[in-house]
DSSP file (Angstrom, degrees, kcal/mol; ACC not computed):
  #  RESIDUE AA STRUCTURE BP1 BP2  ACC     N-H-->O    O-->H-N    N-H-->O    O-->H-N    TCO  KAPPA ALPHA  PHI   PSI    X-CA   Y-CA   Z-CA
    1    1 A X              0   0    0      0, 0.0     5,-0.1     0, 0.0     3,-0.0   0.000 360.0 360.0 360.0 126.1   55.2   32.0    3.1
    2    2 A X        -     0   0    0      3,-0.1     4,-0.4     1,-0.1     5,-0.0  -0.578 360.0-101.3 -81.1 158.5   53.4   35.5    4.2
    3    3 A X  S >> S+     0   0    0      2,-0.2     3,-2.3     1,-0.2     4,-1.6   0.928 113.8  60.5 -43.6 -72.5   50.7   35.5    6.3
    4    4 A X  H 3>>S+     0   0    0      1,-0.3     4,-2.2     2,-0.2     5,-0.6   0.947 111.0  50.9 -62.7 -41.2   47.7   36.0    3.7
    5    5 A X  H 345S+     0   0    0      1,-0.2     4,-0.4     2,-0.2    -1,-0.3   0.609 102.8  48.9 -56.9 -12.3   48.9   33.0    2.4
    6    6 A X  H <>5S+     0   0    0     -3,-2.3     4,-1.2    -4,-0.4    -2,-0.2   0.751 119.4  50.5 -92.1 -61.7   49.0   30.9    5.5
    7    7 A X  H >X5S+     0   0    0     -4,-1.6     4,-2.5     1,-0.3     3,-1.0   0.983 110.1  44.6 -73.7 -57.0   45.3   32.4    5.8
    8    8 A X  H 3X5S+     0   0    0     -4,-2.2     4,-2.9     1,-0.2     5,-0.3   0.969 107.5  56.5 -41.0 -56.2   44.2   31.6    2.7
    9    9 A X  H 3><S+     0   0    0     -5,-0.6     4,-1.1    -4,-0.4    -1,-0.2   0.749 112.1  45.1 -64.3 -16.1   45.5   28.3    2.5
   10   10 A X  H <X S+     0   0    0     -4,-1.2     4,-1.4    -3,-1.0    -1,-0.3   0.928 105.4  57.2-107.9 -23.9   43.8   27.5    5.3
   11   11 A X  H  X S+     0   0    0     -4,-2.5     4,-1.9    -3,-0.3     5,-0.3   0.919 114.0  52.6 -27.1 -59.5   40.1   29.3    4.4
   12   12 A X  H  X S+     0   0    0     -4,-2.9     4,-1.2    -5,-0.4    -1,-0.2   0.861 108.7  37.8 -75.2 -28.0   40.5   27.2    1.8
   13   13 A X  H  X S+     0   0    0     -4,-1.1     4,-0.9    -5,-0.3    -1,-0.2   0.636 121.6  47.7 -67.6 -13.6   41.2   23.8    3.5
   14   14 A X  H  X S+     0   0    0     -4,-1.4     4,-1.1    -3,-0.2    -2,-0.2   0.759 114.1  47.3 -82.0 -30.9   38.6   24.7    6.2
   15   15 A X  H  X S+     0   0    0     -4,-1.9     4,-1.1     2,-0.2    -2,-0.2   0.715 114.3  45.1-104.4 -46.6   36.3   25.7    3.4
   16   16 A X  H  X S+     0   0    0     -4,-1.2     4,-1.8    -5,-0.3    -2,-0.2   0.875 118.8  47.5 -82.3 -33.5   37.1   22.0    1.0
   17   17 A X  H  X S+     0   0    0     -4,-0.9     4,-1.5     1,-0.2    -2,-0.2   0.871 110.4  47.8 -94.8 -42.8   36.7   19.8    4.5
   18   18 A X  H  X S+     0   0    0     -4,-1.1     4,-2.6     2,-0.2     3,-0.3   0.924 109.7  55.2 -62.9 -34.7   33.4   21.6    5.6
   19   19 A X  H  X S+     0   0    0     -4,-1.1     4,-1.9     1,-0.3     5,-0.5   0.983 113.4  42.5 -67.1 -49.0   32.0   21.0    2.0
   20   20 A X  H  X S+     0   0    0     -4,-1.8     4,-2.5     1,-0.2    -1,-0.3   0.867 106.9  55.1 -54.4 -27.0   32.7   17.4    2.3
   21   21 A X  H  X S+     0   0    0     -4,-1.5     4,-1.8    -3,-0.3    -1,-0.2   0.957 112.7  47.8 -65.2 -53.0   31.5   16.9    5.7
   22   22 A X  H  X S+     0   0    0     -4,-2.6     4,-0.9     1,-0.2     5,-0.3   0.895 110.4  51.4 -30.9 -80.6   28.1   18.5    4.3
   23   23 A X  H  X S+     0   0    0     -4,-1.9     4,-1.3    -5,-0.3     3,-0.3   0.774 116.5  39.2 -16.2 -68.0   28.1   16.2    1.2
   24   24 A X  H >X S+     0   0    0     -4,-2.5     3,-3.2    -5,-0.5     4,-0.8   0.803 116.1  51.6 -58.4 -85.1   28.5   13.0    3.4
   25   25 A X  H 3X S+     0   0    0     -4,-1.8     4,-1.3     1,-0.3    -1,-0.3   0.453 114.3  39.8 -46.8 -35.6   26.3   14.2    6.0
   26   26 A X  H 3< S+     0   0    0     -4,-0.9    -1,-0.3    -3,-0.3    -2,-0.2   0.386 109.9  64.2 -93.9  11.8   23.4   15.1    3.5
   27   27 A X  H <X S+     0   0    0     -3,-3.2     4,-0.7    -4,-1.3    -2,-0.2   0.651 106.4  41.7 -62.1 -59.3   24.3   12.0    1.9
   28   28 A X  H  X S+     0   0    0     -4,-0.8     4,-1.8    -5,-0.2    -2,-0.2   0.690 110.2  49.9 -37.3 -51.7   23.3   10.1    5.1
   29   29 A X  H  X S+     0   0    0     -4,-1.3     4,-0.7    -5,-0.2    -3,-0.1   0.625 109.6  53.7 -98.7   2.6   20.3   11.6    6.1
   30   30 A X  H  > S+     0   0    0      2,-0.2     4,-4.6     3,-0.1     5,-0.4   0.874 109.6  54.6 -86.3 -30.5   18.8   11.2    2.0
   31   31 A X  H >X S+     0   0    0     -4,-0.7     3,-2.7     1,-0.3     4,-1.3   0.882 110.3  47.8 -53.2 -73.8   19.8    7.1    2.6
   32   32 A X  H 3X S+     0   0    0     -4,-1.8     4,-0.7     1,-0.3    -1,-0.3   0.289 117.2  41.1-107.8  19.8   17.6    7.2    5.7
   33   33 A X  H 3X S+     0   0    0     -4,-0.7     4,-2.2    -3,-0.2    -1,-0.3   0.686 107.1  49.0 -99.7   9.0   15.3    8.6    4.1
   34   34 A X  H <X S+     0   0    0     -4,-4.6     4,-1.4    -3,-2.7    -2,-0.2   0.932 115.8  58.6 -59.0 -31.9   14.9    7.1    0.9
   35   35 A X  H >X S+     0   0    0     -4,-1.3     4,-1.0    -5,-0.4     3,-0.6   0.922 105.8  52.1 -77.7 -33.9   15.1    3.8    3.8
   36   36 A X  H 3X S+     0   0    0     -4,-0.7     4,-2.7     2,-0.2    -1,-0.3   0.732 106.6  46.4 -52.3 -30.4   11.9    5.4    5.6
   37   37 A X  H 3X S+     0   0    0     -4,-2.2     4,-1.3     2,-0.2    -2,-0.2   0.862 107.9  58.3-102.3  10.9    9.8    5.7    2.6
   38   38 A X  H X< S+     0   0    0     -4,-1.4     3,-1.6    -3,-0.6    -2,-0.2   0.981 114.0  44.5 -61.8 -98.9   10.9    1.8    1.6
   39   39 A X  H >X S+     0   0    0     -4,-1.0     4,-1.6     1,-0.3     3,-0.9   0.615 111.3  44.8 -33.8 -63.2    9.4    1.2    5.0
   40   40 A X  H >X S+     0   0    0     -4,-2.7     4,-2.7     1,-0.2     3,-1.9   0.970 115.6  55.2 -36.6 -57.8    6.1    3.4    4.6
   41   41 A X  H <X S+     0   0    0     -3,-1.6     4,-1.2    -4,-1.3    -2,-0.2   0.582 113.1  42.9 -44.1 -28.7    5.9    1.5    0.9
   42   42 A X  H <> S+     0   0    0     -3,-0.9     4,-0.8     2,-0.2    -1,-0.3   0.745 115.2  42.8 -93.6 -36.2    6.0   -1.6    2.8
   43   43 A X  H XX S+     0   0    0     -3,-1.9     4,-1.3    -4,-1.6     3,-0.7   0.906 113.2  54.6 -86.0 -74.7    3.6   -0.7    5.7
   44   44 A X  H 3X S+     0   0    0     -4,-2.7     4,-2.3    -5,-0.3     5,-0.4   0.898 110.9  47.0 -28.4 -81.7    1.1    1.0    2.9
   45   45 A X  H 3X S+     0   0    0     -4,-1.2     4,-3.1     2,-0.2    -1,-0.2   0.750 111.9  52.4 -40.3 -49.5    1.2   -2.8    0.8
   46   46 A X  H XX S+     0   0    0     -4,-0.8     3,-5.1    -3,-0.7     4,-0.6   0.916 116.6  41.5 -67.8 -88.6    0.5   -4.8    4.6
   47   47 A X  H 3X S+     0   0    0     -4,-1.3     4,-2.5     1,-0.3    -1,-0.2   0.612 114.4  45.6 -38.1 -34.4   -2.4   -2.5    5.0
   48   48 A X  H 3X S+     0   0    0     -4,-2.3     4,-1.8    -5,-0.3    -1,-0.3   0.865 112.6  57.2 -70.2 -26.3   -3.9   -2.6    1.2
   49   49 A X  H <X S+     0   0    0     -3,-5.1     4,-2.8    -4,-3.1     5,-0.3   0.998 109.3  42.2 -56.5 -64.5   -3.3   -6.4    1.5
   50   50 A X  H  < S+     0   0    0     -4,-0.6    -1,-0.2     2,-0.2    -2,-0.2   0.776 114.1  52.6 -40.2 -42.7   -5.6   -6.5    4.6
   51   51 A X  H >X S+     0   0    0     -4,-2.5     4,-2.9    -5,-0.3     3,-2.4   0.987 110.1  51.2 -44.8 -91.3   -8.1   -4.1    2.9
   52   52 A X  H 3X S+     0   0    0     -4,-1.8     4,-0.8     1,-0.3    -2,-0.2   0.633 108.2  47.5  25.8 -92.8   -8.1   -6.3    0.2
   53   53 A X  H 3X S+     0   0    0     -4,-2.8     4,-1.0     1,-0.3    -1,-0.3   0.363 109.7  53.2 -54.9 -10.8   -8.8   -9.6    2.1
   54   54 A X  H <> S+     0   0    0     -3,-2.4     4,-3.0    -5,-0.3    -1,-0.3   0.671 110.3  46.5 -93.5 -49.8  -11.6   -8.1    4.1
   55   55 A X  H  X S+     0   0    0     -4,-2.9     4,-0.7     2,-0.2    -2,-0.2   0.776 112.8  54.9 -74.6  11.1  -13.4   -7.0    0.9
   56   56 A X  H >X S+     0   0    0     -4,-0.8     4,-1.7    -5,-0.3     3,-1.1   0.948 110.8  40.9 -98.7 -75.0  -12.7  -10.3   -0.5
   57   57 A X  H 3X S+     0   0    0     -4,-1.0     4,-1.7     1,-0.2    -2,-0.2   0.700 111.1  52.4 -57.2 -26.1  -14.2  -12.1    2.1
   58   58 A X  H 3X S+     0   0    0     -4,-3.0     4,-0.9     2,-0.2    -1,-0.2   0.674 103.5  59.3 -77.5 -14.7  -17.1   -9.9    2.5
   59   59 A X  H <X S+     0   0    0     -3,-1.1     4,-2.6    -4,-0.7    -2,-0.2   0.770 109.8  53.8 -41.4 -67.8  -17.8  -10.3   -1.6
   60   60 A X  H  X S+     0   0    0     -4,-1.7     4,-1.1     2,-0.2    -2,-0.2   0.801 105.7  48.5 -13.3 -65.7  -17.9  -14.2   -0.3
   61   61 A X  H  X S+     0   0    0     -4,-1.7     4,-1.1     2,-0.2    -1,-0.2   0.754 108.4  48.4 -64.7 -46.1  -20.2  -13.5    1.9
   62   62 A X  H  X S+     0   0    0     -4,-0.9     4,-3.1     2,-0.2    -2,-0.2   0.863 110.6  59.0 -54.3 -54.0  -22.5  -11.5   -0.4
   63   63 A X  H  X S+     0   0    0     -4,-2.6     4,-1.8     1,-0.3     5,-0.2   0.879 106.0  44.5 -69.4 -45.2  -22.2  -14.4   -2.8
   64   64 A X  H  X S+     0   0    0     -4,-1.1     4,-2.4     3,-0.2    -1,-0.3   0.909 107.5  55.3 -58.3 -34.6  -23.5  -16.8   -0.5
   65   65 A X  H  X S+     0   0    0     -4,-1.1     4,-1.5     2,-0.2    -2,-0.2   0.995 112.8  44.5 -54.8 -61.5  -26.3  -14.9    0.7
   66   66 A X  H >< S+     0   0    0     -4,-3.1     3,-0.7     2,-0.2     4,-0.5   0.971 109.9  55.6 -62.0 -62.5  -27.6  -14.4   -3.0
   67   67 A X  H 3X S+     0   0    0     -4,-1.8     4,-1.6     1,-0.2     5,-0.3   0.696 110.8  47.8 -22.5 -85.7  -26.9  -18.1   -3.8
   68   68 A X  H 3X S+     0   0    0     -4,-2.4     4,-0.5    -5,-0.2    -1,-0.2   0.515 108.2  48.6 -24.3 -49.0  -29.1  -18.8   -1.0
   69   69 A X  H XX S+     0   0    0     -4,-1.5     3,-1.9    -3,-0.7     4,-0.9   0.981 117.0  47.7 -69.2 -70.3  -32.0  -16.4   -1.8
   70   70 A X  H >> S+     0   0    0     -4,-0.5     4,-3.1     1,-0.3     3,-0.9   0.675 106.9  52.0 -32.5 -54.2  -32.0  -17.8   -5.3
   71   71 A X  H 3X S+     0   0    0     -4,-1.6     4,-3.8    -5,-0.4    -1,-0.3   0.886 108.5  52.1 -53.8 -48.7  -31.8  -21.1   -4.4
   72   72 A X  H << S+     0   0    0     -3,-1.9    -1,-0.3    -4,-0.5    -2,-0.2   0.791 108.2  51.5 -84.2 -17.7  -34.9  -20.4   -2.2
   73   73 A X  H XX S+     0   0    0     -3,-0.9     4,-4.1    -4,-0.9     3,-1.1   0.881 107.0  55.9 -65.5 -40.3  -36.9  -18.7   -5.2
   74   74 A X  H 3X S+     0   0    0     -4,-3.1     4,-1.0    -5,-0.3    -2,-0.2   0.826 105.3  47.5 -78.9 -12.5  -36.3  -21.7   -7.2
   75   75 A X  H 3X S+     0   0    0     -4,-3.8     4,-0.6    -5,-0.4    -1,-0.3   0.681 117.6  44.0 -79.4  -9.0  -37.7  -23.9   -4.6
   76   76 A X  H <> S+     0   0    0     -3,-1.1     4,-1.0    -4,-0.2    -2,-0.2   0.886 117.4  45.0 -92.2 -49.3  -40.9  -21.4   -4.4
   77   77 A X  H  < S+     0   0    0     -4,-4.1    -2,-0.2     1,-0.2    -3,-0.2   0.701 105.8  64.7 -64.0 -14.5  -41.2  -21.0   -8.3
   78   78 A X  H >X S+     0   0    0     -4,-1.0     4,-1.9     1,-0.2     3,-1.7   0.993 104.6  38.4 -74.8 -70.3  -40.8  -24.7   -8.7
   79   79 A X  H 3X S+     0   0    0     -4,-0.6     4,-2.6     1,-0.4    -1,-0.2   0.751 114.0  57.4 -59.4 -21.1  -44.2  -26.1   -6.8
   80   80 A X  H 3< S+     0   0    0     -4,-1.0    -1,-0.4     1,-0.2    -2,-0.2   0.399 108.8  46.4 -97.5  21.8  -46.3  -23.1   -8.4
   81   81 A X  H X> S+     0   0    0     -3,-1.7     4,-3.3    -5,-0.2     3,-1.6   0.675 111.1  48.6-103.0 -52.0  -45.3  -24.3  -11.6
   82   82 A X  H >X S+     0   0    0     -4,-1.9     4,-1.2     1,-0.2     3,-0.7   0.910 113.4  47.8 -31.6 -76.5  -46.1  -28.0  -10.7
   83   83 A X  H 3X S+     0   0    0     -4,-2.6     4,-0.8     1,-0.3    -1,-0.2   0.661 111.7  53.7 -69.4 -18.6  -49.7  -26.9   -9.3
   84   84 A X  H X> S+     0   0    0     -3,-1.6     4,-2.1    -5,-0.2     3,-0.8   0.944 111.4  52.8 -75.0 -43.3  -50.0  -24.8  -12.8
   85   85 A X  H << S+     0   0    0     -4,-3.3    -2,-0.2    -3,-0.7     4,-0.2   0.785 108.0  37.5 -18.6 -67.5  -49.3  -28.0  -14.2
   86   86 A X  H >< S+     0   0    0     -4,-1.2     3,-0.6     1,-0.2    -1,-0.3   0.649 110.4  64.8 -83.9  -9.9  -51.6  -30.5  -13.0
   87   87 A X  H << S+     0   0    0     -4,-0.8    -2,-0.2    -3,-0.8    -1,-0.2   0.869  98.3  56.7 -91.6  -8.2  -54.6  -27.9  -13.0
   88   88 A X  T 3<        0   0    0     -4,-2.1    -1,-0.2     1,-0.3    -2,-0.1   0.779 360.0 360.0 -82.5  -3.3  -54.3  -27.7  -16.6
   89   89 A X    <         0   0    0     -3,-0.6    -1,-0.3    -4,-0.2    -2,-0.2   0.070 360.0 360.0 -75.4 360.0  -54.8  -31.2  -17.0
């Protein structure tokens, strides 16, 4: 076997074993980060949940309040409609 063939043949196995190394190796770092943006996705959901549950309870809150002024107009419109009542008798 001559020498440029001894060199080649090894350019080229040095050449087929770096490509693989790459492969795996960018192959690895795309898992962790496809596995980081599971984790943002997950972290993003917690937070909208919380969002969520705050405007949900503050919506609650709102609801009671107006119940409460209504409630307290229909106890004022109630008597001035009694007193229109009897004076029209």
């Amino acid at each position: 076997m001559s020498l440029a063939s001894k060199i080649t043949l090894g350019l080229a196995c040095t050449l087929t074993a770096g490509i693989i190394v790459f492969v795996n190796a960018k192959d690895w770092i795309d898992k962790k980060n496809m596995h980081k943006g599971v984790l943002k996705d997950v972290e993003r959901q917690q937070k909208k949940k919380i969002e969520n549950l705050y405007w949900l309870e503050k919506q609650v809150e709102m609801t009671k309040i107006l119940k409460q002024k209504q409630n307290e107009e229909k106890k004022i419109v109630i008597p001035l409609l009694e007193d229109d009542k009897k004076g029209e008798f």
